[in-house]
N, C-alpha and C positions, 0 to 999 in steps of 0.2 A: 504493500500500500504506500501509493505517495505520501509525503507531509502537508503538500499543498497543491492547490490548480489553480489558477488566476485565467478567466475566460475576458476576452475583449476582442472585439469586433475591430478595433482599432492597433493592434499592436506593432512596433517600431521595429524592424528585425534590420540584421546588416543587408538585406535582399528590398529592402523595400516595408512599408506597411501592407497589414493583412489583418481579416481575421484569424485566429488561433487560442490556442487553450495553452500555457505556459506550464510544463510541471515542473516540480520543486521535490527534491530528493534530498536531505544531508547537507541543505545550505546553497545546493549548485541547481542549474537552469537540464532536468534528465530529458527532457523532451520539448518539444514544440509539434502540439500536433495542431489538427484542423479544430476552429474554434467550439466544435458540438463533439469532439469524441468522447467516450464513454471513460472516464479514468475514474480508479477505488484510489481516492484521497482522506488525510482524514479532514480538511477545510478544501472545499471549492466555492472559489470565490467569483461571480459575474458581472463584469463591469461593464457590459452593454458598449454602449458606445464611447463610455470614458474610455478615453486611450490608455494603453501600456506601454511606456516608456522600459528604457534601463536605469538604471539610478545617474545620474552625471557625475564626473568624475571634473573635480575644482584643483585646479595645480597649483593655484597662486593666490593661497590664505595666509595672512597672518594673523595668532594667534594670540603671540604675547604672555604667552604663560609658559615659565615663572618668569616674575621680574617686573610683569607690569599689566598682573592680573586685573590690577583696575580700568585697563585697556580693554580687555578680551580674554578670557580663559579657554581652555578646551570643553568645559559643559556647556556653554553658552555660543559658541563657537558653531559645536558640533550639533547641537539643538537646532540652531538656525538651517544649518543646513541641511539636517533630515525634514524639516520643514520646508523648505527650499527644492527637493527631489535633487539634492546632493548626497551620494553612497558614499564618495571619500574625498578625501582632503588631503595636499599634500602641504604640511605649513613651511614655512619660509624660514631662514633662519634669523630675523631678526624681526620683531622689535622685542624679542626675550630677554631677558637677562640669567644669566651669560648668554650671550650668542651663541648659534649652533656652529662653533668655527674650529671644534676641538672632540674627539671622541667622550671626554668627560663630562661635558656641556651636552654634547647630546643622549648622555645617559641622564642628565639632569633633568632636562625637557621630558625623555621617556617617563619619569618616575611622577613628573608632576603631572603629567598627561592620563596615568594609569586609572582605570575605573572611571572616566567622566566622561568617554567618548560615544557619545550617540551614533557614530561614523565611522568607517578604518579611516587611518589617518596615519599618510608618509610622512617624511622629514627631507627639507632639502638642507644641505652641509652650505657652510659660508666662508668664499675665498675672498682675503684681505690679506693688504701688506706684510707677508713675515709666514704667514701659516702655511706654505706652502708643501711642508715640508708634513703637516698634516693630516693632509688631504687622503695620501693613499690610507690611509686608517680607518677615516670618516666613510672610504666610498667602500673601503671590506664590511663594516659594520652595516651597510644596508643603505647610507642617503642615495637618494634618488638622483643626484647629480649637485652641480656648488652654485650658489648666487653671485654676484659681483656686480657693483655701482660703479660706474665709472665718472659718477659726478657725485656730491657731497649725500648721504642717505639719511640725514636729518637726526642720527645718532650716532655719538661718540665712539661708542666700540662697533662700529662698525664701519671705519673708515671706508673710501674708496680706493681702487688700483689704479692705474695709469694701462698703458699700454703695454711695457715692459713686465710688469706686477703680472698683468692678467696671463703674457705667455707665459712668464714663472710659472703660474699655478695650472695653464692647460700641459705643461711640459712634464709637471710631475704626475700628471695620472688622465688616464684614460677614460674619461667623463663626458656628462650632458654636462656644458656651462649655461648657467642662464642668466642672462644681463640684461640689467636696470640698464639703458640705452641713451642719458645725455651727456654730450659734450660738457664740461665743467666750463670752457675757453668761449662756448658762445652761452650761455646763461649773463643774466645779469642782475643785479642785486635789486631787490623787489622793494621800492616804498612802499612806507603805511597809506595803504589806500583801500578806501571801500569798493574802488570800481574792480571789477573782473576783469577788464580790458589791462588794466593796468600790471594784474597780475601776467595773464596770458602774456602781454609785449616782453616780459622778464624771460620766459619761456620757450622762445619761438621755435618752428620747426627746424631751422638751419642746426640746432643745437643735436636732436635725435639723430638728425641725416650723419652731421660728423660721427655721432659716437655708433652709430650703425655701421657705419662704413671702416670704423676701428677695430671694432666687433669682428666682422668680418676680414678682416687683413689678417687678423691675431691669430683667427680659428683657421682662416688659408695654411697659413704660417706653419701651424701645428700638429694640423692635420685632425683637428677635432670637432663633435659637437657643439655646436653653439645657439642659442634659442635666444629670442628679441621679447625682451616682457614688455606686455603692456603697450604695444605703440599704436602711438595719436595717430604720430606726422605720417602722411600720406606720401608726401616728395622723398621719402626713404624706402619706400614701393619697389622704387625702378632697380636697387642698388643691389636687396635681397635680391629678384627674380633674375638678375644678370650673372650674382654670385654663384648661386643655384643651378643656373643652369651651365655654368663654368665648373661643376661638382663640388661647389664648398659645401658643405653640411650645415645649411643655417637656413632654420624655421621662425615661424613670428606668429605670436597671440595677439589680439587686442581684447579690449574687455565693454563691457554691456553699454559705462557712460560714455566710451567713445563713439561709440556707434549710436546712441540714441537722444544725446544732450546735446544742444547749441550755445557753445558760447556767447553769439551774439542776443540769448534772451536772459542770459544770466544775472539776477536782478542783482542789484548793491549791494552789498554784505552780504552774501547769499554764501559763507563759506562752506556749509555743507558741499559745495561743488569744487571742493579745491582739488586737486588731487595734481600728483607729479609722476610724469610730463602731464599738459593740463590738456581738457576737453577744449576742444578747439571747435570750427564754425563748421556747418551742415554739409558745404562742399566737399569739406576735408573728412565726413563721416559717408558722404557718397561715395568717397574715393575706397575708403574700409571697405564696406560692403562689395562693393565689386570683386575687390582681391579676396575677400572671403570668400564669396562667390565661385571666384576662380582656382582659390586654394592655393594662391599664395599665401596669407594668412591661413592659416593653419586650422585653429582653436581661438574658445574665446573662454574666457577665466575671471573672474569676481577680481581679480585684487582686492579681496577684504579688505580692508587696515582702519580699524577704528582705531577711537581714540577718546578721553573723556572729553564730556561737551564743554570743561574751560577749555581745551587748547584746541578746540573748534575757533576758541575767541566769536562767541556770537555775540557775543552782549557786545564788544566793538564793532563786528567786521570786519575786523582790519585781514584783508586775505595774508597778508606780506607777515603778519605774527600767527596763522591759524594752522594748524596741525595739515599737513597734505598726507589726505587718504579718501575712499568712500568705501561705506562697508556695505555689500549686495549679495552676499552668498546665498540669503535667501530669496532675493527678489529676481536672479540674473536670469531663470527660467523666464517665469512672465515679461519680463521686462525683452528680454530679445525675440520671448517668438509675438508679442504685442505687435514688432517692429516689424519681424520676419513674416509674417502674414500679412501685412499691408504690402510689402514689397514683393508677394506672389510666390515666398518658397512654404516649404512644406515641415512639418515635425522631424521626417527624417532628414531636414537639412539641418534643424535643433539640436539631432542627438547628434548627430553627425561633427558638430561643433561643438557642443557642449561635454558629450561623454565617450566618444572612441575616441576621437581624434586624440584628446588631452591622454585619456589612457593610452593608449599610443606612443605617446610623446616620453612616456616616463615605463615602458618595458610592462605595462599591466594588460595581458593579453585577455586574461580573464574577468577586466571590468567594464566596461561601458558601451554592452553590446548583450542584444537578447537571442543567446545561441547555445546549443548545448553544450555543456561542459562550462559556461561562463559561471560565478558566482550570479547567483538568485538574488541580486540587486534588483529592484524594480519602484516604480513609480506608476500611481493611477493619477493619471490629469487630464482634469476638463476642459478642454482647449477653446471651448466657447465661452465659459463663465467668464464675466467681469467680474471685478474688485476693487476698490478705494484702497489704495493703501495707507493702511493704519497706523502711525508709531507702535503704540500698544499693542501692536499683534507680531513686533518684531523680538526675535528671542535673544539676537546679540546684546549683551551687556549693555553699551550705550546705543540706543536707537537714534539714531541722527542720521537721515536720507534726506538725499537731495529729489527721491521719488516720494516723500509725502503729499499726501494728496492728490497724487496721478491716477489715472484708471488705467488699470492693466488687465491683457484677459490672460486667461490660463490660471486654474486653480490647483494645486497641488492636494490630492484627496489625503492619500496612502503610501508611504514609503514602506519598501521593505528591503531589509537588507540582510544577505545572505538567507529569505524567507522568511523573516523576523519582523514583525511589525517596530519601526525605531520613532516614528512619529509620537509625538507628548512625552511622556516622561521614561520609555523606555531608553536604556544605555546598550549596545551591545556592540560595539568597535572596536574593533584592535589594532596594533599596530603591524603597520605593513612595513616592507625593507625593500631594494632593488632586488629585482630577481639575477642570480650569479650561474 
């Protein structure tokens, strides 16, 4: 007897959607058969025409625990994200304290992480000036690959590399690197100002383009992996697809606000929308979509990164003193296929983006796809419901979205992971490692 059947007339497979009956055996995805066959389970569950998704699979969370639990922990984290129709989370190595830059620091993280994961949940290692040398340690232990800023990361220990720094660190081991992507040499230093315009002119694309194009010289160079977090600019488009097709190994993500926020209606003091590199104007999110489209961009990923609401700085404004992040783990579902369905694509262009690809990216062959033998990750979502979104119904630590108030469709029913219902107050995550 199975443990479980999940029936949807809707369901997301790597073939396309379909109807189908999903069984669940021991945690894993035992069958996919036709949506009416006959299976002795001991829960069959029918979701009509709510779709069955896989769970999505978020690369680019920060966490913040331990060090700066007042920021974001892993219960609160991981909550959001089972909410969210997030199955795992790979977090980042900073804004924790200690940073994940060291085998002992990431046994630290592991232990404050333990028991409060609503989610499996990887770790990425962090390369900076000097540690280079303990990298290969970090990537035996299980990180998923090393971070690296090549502009200032807004915290102390976790300086930024140079050019030199970062071949150091791709030279001593054979990794995913993935990099924070501005120039330090075209940035420029941000006044106290409430306008947005102000901020963004501190910011500008020329900045990305350089440190894109550094990115990519470094990983030529080395002969390694190399991944673009997070990018805005658009005019760094041409630099990847040229790379690429020249066989450098460099991929690129963007995330939900760059694809779906306008700078140009970004009202004054509006910090919630601050984030680095910054959302920029609607041409430049046309420009995204396409390459999404196209697959040059890759994946798309939350960059969680809250923060407590003083160093939001809302009671000033002032963007130039206010913490850069936006935290959407749970909102990145709705919020992109809201987007994604007025622009004419489909669900399976959602999972496709939101939970193979990123699995993909990081060696998880058995997560963010509904196939036998996958982990029994799953998600019910009504892709026609509306929503208001509510602070109050957000589970991260501090709720502060720059999508309050928006309507979004797509409602997230039912999470399950590994066949486990994880949704409200269940915990059942573990931690995952590189597969070796």
């Amino acid at each position: 007897m199975a443990d479980l059947v999940v029936r949807s007339r809707r369901v997301t497979t790597p073939d396309g959607e379909r109807a189908a009956a999903v069984v669940v055996e021991g945690g894993t995805i035992a069958a996919v058969l036709p949506y009416d066959a006959v299976v002795q389970a001991a829960q069959d569950i029918d979701l009509g025409d709510t779709a069955l998704l896989p769970g999505l699979v978020d690369t680019h969370v920060h966490v913040n625990e331990p060090g700066r639990t007042e920021w974001e922990g892993f219960a609160t984290a991981t909550r959001a994200a089972a909410a969210g129709g997030v199955t795992t989370i790979i977090d980042m190595p900073l804004n924790s304290l200690p940073p994940t830059v060291t085998t002992a620091a990431l046994k630290i993280k592991q232990a404050a992480a333990a028991g409060q994961c609503h989610v499996d949940v990887g770790f990425w290692g962090g390369a900076i000036p000097g540690n280079a040398a303990d990298l290969p340690g970090l990537h035996a232990d299980g990180v998923f690959g090393f971070k690296s800023f090549l502009a200032d990361s807004g915290v102390p220990e976790f300086p930024p590399v140079d050019a030199g720094q970062l071949a150091e660190a791709m030279n001593a081991v054979d990794a995913l690197f993935v990099i924070h992507a501005e120039d330090p040499d075209h940035l420029r230093e941000a006044a106290s100002s409430a306008a947005y315009a102000d901020f963004l002119d501190s910011r500008p694309q020329d900045a990305e383009h350089a440190a894109v194009g550094t990115a990519i010289a470094v990983a030529r160079a080395a002969g390694r992996r190399a991944h673009i977090l997070h990018l805005s600019a658009a005019s760094a488009l041409p630099l990847i697809a040229r790379a690429r097709a020249e066989g450098v190994r460099v991929t690129a993500e963007t995330c939900p606000h760059y694809l779906t926020l306008d700078a140009a209606v970004i009202p004054d003091g509006a910090t919630e929308f601050k984030c680095c590199p910054p959302i920029r104007d609607a041409e430049n999110a046309d420009r995204l979509w396409e390459a999404l489209a196209d697959g040059l961009i890759t994946c798309v990923v939350s960059d969680h990164s809250p923060c407590t609401p003083d160093l939001k700085r809302q009671d000033t404004g002032d963007f130039a003193a206010a913490w850069g992040g936006i935290a959407s783990v749970q909102l990145g579902l709705p919020v992109i296929w809201t987007a994604a369905a007025e622009r004419g694509h489909t669900l399976a262009d959602v999972v496709k983006w939101m939970a193979r690809r990123p699995a993909d990216l990081v060696g998880l062959r058995n997560k963010g796809r509904i196939m036998v033998g996958a982990d029994a990750d799953l998600v019910a979502f009504e892709p026609d419901r509306e929503f208001v979104v509510d602070v109050h119904a957000l589970h991260h630590r501090n709720p502060v979205t720059p999508y309050a108030g928006k309507v979004l469709r797509g409602v997230v029913r039912t999470t399950w992971l590994r066949g486990s219902v994880v949704t409200g107050d269940n915990a059942g995550g573990k931690f995952l490692a590189r597969e070796i």
